[in-house]
C-alpha positions as semicolon CSV with decimal commas, in nm:
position;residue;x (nm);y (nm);z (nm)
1;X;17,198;-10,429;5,178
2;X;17,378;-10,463;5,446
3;X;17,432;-10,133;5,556
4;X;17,066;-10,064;5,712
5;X;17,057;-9,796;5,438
6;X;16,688;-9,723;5,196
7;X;16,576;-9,933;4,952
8;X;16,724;-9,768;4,620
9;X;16,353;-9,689;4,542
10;X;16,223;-9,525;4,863
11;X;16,488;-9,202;4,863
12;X;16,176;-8,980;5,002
13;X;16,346;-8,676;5,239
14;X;16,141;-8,843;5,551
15;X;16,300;-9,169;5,485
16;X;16,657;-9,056;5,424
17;X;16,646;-8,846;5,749
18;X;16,680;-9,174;5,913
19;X;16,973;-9,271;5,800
20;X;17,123;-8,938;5,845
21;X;17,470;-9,150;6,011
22;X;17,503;-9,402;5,737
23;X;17,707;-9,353;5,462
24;X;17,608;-9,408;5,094
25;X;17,872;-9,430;4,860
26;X;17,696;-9,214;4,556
27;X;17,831;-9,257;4,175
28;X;17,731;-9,083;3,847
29;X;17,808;-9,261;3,504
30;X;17,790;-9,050;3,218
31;X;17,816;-9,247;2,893
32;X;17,739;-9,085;2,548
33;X;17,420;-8,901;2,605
34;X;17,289;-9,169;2,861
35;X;17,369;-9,016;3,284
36;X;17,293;-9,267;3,571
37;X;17,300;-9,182;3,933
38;X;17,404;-9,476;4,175
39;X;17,343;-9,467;4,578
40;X;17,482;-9,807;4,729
41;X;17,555;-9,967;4,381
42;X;17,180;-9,925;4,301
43;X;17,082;-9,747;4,012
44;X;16,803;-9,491;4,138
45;X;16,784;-9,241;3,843
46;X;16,842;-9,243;3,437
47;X;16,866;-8,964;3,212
48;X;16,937;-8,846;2,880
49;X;17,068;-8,520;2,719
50;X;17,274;-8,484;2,390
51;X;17,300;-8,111;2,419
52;X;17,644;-8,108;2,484
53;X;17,955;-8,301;2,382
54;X;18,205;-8,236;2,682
55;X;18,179;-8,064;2,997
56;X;18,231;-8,066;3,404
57;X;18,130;-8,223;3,701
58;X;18,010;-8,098;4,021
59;X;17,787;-8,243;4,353
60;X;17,517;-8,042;4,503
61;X;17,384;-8,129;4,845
62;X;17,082;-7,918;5,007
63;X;16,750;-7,907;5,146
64;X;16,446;-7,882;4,915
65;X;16,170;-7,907;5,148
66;X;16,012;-7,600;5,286
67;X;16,034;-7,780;5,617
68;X;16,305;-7,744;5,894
69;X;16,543;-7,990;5,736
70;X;16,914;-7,959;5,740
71;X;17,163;-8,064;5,495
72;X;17,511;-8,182;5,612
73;X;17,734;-8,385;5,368
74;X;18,073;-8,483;5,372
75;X;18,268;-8,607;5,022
76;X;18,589;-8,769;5,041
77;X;18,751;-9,060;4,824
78;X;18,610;-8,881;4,484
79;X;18,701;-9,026;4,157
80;X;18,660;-8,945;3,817
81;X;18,743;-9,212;3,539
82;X;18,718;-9,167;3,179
83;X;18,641;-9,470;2,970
């Protein structure tokens, strides 16, 4: 990666603090009952859930550590495709 950004497999809070300046283009594929999350065209999570047939989508960014962390995101260039 060229980008200086984590490994797809080390996404600890410590580590991703610093990178805090470097943007990572994020992605979400849901397909059937199967949901992926991307962070630089890595594949870092896998899920599955068939409780529902349709529904939204939505980003959440905070801090979860108990620690003085802070949590400033910016989104632009969102896309949604259907397939």
């Amino acid at each position: 990666m060229g980008s200086g950004a984590p490994a797809a497999h080390d996404v600890s809070l410590d580590n991703l603090a610093r990178f805090s300046q470097i943007t990572c283009p994020i992605a979400g594929v849901a397909n059937g009952d199967t949901f992926n999350l991307y962070v630089n065209q890595q594949k870092i999570a896998s899920a599955k859930d068939d409780s529902f047939s349709h529904g939204s989508i939505g980003v959440l960014a905070a801090s979860f550590n108990s620690g003085n962390y802070s949590c400033d995101v910016v989104y632009h260039n969102a896309k949604v495709w259907t397939f």
